[in-house]
N, C-alpha and C positions, 0 to 999 in steps of 0.2 A: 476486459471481461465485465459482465454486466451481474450485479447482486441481486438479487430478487426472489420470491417466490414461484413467479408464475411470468408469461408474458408481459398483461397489464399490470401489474404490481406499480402500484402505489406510491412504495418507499423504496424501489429500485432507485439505483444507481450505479456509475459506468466507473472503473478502476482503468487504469491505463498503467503498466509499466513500461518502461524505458530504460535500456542498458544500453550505455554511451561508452566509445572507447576512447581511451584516457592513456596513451602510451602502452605498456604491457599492461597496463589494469584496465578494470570497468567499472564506469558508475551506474551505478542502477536508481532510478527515483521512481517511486509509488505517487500515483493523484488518484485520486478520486475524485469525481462531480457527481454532485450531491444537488436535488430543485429547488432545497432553501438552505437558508443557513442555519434554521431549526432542525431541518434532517440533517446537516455534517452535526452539530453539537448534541443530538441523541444519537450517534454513533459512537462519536468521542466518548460522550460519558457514559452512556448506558452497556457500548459494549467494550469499549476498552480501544477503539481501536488504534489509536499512537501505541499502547506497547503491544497488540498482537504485530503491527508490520513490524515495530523494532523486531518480536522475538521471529519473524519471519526471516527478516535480513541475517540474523544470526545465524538462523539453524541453516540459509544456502553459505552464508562464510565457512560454518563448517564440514557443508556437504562438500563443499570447495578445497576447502584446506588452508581456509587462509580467514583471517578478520581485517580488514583495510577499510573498514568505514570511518568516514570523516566526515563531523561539522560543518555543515553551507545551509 
C-alpha cells in the first residue's frame, strides 16, 4: 500500500505486507520503503511508527483469537 497524501507526494512511501505460512500458523512481516534514510527515521520517531505496527499486529492477534508473535 502506498502512504501519501496525494499522487506526487513527496514523503510517500510503499508498505508491503506479507503473510507466510508456517505449518498451522502464519507469519506476517510489515516493510516499508522509505527514499532516504531521513524519511524511515522521521517516521520512526516523529510518528511512532515500530509501536503503531506493534499495536497493529496485536489488535489482528486478537481479531484472530490468538497472540503467536515471535522474535526474528
Amino acid at each position: 500500500m502506498r502512504h501519501g497524501s496525494h499522487g506526487d507526494d513527496p514523503q510517500a512511501f510503499t508498505s508491503t505486507i506479507t503473510f507466510t505460512e508456517r505449518g498451522e500458523c502464519c507469519g506476517v512481516t510489515l516493510r516499508s520503503l522509505f527514499r532516504t534514510k531521513q524519511q524511515r527515521d522521521e517516521v520512526v520517531e516523529r510518528y511512532h511508527a515500530i509501536e503503531g505496527a506493534e499495536q497493529t499486529l496485536s489488535r489482528l492477534a486478537e481479531y484472530l483469537g490468538t497472540d503467536q508473535r515471535s522474535a526474528e
